[in-house]
N, C-alpha and C positions, 0 to 999 in steps of 0.2 A: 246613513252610517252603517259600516257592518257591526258583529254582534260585540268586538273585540273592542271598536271605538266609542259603542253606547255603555260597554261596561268602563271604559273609563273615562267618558264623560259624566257615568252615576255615581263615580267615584269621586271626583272631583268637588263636584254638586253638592253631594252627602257633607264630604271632610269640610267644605267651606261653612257648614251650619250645624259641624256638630261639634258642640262645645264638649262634650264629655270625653272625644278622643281627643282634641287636642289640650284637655286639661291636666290627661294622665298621660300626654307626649306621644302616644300611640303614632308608628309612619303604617302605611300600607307599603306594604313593598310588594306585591303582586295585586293583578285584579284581573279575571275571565269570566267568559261567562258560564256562571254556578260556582264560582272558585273567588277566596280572597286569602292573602296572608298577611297578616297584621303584626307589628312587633313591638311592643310596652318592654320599658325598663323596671325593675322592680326599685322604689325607691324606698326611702327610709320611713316618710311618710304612707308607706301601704304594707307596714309591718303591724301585725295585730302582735297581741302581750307574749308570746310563743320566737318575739323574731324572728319570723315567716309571713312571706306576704300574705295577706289575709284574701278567703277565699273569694268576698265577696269580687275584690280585684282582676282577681284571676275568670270570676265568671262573666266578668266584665268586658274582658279582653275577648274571651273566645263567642259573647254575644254579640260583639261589634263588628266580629269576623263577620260571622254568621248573618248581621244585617246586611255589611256591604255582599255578601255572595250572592246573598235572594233579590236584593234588590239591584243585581247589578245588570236587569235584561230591561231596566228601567220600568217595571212597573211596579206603585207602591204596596210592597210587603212589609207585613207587620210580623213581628213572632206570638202564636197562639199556645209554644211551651217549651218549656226546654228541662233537660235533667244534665247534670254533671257529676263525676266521678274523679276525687282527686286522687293522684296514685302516687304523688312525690309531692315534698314542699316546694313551694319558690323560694329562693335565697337572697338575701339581700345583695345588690347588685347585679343578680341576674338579668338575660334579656329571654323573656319571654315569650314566643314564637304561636303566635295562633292561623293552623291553616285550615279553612272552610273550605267543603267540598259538597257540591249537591249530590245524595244516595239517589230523589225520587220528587218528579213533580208530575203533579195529573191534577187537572182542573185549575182549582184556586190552593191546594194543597203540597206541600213541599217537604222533604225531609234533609236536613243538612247536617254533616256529621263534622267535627271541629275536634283534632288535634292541638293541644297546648304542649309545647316541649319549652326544655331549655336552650340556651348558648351550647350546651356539650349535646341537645337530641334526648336529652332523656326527656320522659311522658312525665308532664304533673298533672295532665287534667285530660278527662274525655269528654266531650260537650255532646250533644245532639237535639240538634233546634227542630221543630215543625212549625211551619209558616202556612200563612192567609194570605192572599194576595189578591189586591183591588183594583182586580182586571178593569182598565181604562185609565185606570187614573195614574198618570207617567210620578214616578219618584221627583226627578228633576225638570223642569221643562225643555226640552231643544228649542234654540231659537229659530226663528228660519233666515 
């Protein structure tokens, strides 16, 4: 496989066994390698008492990013931290746009920055993951 078709066979793999995106509806609508963009709806249900999606959601989203990008050269990465920064609310009805991008990897270590915007581009959230990665051990397995 080249690096284009193991990132989206990790894609695949992942979304079939990860109940947390498809609970909160999340699609991937991109996936490369170091790169994913992921898109949640904001629903009524991920409104904390403010009627704004609650942040917990929103970190949610851009940490999901952030798994499928590190893990998308198929080897299994875990995230070791992450910080986030909201800058706008989510709104009810919004769609939510998380795109991960790798800044830096060397060794078993990874840094990936994740953009959360809205349906109109504006920034609600800045994310930035650093990742471990468990050189040998493939995310998904290829069959032969």
């Amino acid at each position: 496989m080249n690096p284009q078709q193991t990132a989206e066979h990790v894609r695949d793999g992942m979304l079939a066994r990860d109940r947390a995106a498809q609970g909160l509806a999340m699609r991937i609508t991109h996936i490369a390698p170091g790169q994913a963009t992921i898109e949640m709806a904001v629903r009524d249900d991920m409104l904390n008492g403010f009627d704004i999606c609650h942040g917990g959601f929103i970190t949610t989203l851009g940490d999901t990013a952030f798994a499928y990008a590190c893990n998308s050269y198929n080897e299994m990465t875990v995230a070791s931290g992450l910080a986030v920064d909201f800058v706008a609310p989510g709104r009810p009805g919004d769609v939510l746009v998380a795109q991960a991008t790798e800044v830096s990897q060397a060794g078993r270590t990874g840094v990936y920055d994740v953009t959360i915007r809205n349906q109109k581009g504006e920034a609600i959230a800045l994310f930035r993951g650093r990742s471990y990665c468990m050189k040998g051990r493939p995310t998904v397995p290829v069959q032969a």
